[in-house]
C-alpha angles and dihedrals in degrees: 000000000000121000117254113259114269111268120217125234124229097220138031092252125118092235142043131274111202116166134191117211132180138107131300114289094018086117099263100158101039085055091050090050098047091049089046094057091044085063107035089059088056093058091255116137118239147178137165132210128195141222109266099004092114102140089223102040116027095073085049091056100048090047083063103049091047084054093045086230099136114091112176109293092042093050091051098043098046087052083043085059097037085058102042082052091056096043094050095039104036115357099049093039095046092055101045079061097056100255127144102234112199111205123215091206126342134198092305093076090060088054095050096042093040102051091040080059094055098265114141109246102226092051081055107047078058092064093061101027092111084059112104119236115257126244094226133028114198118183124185104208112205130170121241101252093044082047092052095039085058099041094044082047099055116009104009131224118325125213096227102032087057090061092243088143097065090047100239105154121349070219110098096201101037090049085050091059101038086046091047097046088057100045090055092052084062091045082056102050091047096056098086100036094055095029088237103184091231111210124193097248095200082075121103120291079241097051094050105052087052093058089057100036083053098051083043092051087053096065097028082058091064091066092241100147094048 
């Protein structure tokens, strides 16, 4: 059988960089998790990092939220330095190692939020132009009201993540429409720049997970990581 073509990285590190972006409640870390266990029984190291799980930064960034301190440009530079700590401290050493390191958000989500928010687009993609660009781009496309029947039903509705901030609406659920509406018109125009592979999210969790294993497996196939 002849070998798969050699796939080539995105980046100058030992290891891969995939990434799944969408909005909150489009099954992100199922998804992760799912993807994580799928390469770890075939030998391959993994490990996964979060959006706003920085040790240093993350408790900063919910004390402000809870005092309602962040107006746009805080809010955008405290999740700027979350995610520089976690790409010094986790992401970067993890792939110089030879890891896949599956990503829960990446910069993207800072360029929808942020612009929704009033930032301008270009001041905001400097922010996050040392980050390397990722080998895969997974994005889990999910309608508003799919997106609010699941919220409403788990976590509930967030303060933050229902654009309230931006006052929007006084309305919770109609700022969380209108905010997420927004934020998924930036997730759109960003498809094509940054080749996202987009996937229909209202699909099975097991569907799903087959369309990305089987995008992995291509590269995976090329030997890349041996």
């Amino acid at each position: 059988m002849a070998k798969a073509k050699k796939f080539k990285k995105k980046h100058d590190y030992e290891g891969l960089l995939i990434v799944i972006e969408g909005t909150d409640g489009s099954g992100k870390s199922t998804q992760l998790e799912l993807l994580k266990r799928a390469l770890q029984d075939q030998s391959y190291g993994v490990i996964v990092s979060e959006w706003k799980t920085s040790r240093l930064i993350a408790n900063v960034i919910d004390d402000a939220k809870e005092r309602n301190l962040l107006n746009a440009t805080t809010y955008s530079l405290l999740y700027a330095a979350d995610f520089a700590d976690r790409l010094e401290n986790q992401i970067i050493p993890a792939l110089k190692s030879g890891f896949v390191v599956l990503l829960d958000r990446y910069y993207y989500t800072a360029l929808a939020r942020d612009v929704v928010r009033g930032q301008d687009i270009e001041w905001v993609k400097n922010l996050y132009d040392y980050a390397p660009e990722p080998d895969l781009i997974f994005y889990l496309d999910m309608p508003v009201d799919t997106l609010l029947k699941r919220i409403i039903g788990t976590t509930g509705l967030d303060f933050y993540e229902s654009g309230r901030d931006v006052g929007f609406s006084t309305d919770f659920y109609k700022s969380f429409e209108i905010y997420q509406n927004k934020c998924l018109e930036q997730y759109n125009k960003m498809k094509k720049e940054y080749n996202f592979i987009s996937i229909d999210g209202t699909k099975s969790v097991d569907e799903i997970h087959k369309i990305m294993k089987a995008e992995v497996q291509k590269i995976l196939a090329s030997g890349i990581l041996y």
